[in-house]
C-alpha positions in Angstrom: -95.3 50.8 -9.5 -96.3 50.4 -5.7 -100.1 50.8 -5.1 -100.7 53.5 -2.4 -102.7 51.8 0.5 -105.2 54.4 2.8 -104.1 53.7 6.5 -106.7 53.2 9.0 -108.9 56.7 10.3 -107.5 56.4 14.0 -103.3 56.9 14.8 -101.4 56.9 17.8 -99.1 59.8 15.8 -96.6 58.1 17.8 -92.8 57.5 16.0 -92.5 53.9 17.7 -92.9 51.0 15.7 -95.3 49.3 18.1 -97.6 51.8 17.9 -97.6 51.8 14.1 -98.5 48.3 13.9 -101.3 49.1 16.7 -102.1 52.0 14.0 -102.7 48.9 11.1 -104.0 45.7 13.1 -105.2 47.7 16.3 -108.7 47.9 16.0 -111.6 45.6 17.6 -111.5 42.6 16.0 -108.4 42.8 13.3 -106.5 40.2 15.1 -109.3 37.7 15.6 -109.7 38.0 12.0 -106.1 37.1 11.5 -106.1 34.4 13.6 -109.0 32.8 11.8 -107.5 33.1 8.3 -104.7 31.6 9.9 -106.2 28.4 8.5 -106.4 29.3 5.3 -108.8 31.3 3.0 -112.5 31.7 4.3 -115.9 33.3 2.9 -117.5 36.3 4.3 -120.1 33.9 5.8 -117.6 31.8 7.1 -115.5 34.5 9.0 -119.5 35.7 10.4 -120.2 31.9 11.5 -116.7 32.0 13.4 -116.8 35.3 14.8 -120.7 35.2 16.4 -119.8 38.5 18.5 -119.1 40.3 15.8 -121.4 42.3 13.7 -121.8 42.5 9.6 -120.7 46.0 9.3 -118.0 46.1 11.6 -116.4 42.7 9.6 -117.3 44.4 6.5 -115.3 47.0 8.0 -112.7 45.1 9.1 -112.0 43.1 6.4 -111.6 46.5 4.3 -108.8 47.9 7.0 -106.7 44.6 6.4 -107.3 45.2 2.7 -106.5 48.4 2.2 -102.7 47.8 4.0 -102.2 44.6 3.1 -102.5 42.7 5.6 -105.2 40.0 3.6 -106.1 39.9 -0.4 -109.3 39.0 -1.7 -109.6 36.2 -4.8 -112.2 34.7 -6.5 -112.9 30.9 -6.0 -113.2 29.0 -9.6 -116.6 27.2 -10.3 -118.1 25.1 -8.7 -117.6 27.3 -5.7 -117.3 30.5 -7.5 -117.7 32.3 -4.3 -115.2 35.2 -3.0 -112.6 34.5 0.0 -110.4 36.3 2.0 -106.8 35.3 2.5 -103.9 36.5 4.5 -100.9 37.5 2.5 -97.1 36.8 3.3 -96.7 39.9 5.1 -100.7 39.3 7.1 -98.8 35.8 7.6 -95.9 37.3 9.6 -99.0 37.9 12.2 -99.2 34.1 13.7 -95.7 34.4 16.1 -97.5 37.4 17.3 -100.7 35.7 18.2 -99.0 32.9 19.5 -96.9 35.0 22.0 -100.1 37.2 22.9 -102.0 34.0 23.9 -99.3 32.9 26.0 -99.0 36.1 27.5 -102.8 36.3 27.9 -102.9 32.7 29.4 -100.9 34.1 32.4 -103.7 36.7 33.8 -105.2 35.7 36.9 -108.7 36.2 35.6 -109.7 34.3 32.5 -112.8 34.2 30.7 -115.1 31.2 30.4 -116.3 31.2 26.8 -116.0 28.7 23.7 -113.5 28.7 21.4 -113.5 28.0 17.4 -111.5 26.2 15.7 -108.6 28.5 14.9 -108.4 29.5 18.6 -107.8 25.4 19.7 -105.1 24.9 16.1 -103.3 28.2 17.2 -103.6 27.0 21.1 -102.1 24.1 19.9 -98.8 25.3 18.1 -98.5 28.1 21.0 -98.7 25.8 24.3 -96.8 22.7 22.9 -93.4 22.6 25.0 -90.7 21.4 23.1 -88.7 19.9 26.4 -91.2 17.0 26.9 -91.1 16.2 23.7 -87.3 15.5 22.4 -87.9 11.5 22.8 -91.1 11.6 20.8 -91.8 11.1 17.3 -95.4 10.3 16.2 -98.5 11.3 14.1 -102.1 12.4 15.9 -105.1 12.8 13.8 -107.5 15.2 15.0 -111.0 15.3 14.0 -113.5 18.1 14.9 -116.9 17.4 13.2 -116.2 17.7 9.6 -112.6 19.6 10.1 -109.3 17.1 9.8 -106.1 17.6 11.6 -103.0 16.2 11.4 -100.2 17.3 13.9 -96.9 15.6 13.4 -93.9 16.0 16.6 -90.6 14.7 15.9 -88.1 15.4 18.4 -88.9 18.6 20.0 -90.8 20.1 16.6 -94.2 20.1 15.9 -96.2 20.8 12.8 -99.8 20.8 12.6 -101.5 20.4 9.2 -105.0 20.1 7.7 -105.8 16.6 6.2 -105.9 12.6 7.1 -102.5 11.0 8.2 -101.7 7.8 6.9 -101.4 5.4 10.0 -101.2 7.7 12.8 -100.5 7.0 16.3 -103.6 8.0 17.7 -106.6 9.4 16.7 -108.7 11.9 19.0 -112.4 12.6 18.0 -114.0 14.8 19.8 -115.4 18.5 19.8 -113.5 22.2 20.0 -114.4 22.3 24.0 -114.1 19.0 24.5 -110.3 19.1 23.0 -109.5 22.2 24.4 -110.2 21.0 27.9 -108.0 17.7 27.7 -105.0 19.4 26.1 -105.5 23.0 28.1 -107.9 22.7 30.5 -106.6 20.1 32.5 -109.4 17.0 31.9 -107.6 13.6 32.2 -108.2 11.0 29.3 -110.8 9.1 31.1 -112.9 12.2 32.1 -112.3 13.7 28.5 -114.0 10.0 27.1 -116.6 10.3 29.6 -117.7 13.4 28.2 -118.0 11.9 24.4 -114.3 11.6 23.5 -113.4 8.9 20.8 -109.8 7.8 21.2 -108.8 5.2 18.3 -105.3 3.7 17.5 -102.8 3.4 20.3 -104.2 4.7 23.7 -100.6 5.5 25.4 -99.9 7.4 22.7 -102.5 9.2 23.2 -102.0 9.5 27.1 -98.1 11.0 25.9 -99.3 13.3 23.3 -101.5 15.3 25.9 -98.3 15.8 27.8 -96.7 17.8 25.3 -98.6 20.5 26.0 -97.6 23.4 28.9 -100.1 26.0 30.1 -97.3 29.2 31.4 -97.7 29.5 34.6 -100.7 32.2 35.9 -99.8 35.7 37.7 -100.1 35.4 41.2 -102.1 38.4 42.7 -100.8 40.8 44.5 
């Protein structure tokens, strides 16, 4: 028997479709929640420690909303963790496409904010700006580290797929932290000023050179 889920206090009362999704995933916040289980189950804490704007009740609230319509599931971590995590389902899933397309919408206004980013922001940035076109000639294996966090993004031929974990013999490997990669692959820093700043480059430096090609900011909105 389907379990009855309570909808979110605020409506649009609006028949479109749109609107009923900004009805479910609308309010302050839900997305960026999304987007950071994007990388797979987290902890309250951790969710708190990646979300530093946002405050205890209002996650606690949050987290509920998705709940309650299904958009994430709670389970309970066996020993030794034995702690509880949040986790998107199938359906909360369907979500990333959306955040991709909102970013690059968002990276077209005129006026951007200058403020960090955590790791799910630069791992979505990086499956949403990669351009396809520069890459068909390119097949090859990056390793991305970021502190403790392991990445390993894999482009053959015009498709990209970004994964957690350690490659076996990959092309290049970038160390280095969120801003610091954000800025070489977005943000327009070269190689050289990207190592000045602290950036470790290890295996094949060309490869590393081509890689940050493969990346396409969309063109900005020109003010009227």
């Amino acid at each position: 028997m389907a379990v009855q889920r309570s909808a979110p206090a605020r409506r649009y009362h609006d028949g479109c479709a749109a609107a009923h999704a900004l009805d479910l995933v609308g309010e302050r916040w839900a997305l960026l929640v999304v987007r950071e289980l994007l990388l797979g189950p987290k902890r309250f804490s951790d969710l708190r420690a990646d979300l530093p704007g946002i405050s205890p009740n209002v996650l606690s609230q949050r987290l509920k909303d998705l709940e309650d319509i299904g958009v994430i599931g709670r389970k309970h971590l066996p020993p030794p963790a034995a702690s509880w995590v949040y986790a998107l389902s199938d359906w909360g899933r369907e979500l990333e496409p959306v955040l991709q397309q909102l970013g690059r919408w968002g990276a077209r206004s005129p006026v951007r904010p200058h403020a960090p980013i955590t790791l799910a922001t630069l791992v979505t940035a990086v499956k949403t700006m990669f351009y396809p076109p520069a890459a068909q000639d390119v097949e090859c294996t990056v390793a991305l580290r970021i502190g403790h966090e392991r990445f390993v993004v894999r482009v053959q031929h015009g498709v990209l797929d970004v994964q957690r974990g350690v490659p076996h013999a990959p092309e290049a490997t970038l160390t280095g932290d969120l801003q610091l990669l954000g800025g070489l692959l977005f943000g327009g820093l070269t190689l050289a000023e990207a190592e000045t700043n602290g950036l470790v480059i290890e295996g094949n430096r060309a490869w590393a050179q081509r890689f940050q090609t493969l990346f396409q900011m969309p063109e900005v909105v020109a003010q009227s």
